[in-house]
VOGU-3710 file (C-alpha; in Angstrom, 3 decimals, decimal comma):
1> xxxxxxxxxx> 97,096/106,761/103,559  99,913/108,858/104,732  101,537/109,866/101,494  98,194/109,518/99,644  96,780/112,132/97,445  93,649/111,730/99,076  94,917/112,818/102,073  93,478/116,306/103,409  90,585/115,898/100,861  87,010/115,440/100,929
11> xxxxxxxxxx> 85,132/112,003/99,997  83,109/114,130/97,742  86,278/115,771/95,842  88,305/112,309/95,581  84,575/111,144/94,316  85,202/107,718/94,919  82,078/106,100/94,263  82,151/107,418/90,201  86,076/106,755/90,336  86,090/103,070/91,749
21> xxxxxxxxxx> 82,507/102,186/91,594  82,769/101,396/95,674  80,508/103,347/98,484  82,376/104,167/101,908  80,718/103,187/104,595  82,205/103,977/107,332  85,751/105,795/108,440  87,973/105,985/111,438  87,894/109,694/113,454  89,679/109,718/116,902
31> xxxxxxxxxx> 89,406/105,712/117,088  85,473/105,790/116,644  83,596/104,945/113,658  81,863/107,467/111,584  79,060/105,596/109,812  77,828/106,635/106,506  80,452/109,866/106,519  78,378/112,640/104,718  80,415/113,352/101,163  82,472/116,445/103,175
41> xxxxxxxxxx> 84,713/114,102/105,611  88,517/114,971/105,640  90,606/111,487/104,695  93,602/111,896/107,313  96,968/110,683/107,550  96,636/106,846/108,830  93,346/107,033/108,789  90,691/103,555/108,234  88,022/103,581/105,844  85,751/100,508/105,454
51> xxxxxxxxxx> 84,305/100,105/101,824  82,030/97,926/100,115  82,515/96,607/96,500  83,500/93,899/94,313  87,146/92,665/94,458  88,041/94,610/91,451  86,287/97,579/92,789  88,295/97,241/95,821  91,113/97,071/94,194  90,158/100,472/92,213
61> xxxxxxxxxx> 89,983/102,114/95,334  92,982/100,883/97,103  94,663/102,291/94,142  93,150/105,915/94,340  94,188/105,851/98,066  97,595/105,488/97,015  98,197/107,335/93,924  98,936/104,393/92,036  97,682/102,876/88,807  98,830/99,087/89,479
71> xxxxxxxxxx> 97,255/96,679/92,236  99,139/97,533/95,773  100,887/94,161/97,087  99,247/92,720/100,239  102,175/94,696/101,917  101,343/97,865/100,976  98,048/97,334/101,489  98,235/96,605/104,986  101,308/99,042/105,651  98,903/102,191/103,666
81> xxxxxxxxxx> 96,373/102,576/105,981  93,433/100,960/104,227  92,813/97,209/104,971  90,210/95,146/103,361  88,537/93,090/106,486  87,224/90,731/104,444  86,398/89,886/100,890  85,262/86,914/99,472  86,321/86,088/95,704  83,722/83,844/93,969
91> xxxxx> 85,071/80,158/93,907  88,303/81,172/95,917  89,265/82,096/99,714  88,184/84,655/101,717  91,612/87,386/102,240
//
């Protein structure tokens, strides 16, 4: 999330639940989880987020953490800062 636009914002001002449809539930802050951030948590540089949503939705999301209107690559996923743990397509693997 380094060179994100999100960075140095608020979860409220990216609004990221009307943008991408997802709901943050928890984020990163000095390696300790901050569950349920209230709407006025800073996103940081490098920082983790954990989200829950559909596939698409998390999709949505990873791109307005990283300014970008196509899906990231696996790579950039992983290299940006936000990492989906675990999602489970219907019929297909879990990634």
């Amino acid at each position: 999330m380094e060179e994100s636009p999100a960075v140095d914002r608020t979860i409220e001002a990216m609004d990221i639940r009307r943008a991408t449809g997802t709901t943050v539930l928890a984020v990163m802050r000095e390696g300790n989880p901050v569950v349920k951030p209230p709407g006025d948590s800073l996103l940081k540089p490098r920082g983790r987020m954990l989200a829950l949503g559909t596939g698409e939705r998390l999709e949505r999301l990873e791109r307005l953490m990283a300014g970008r209107r196509s899906a990231m690559s696996r790579r950039s996923q992983n290299a940006g800062g936000l990492r989906r743990v675990m999602h489970k397509r219907e019929g297909g693997p879990a990634v």
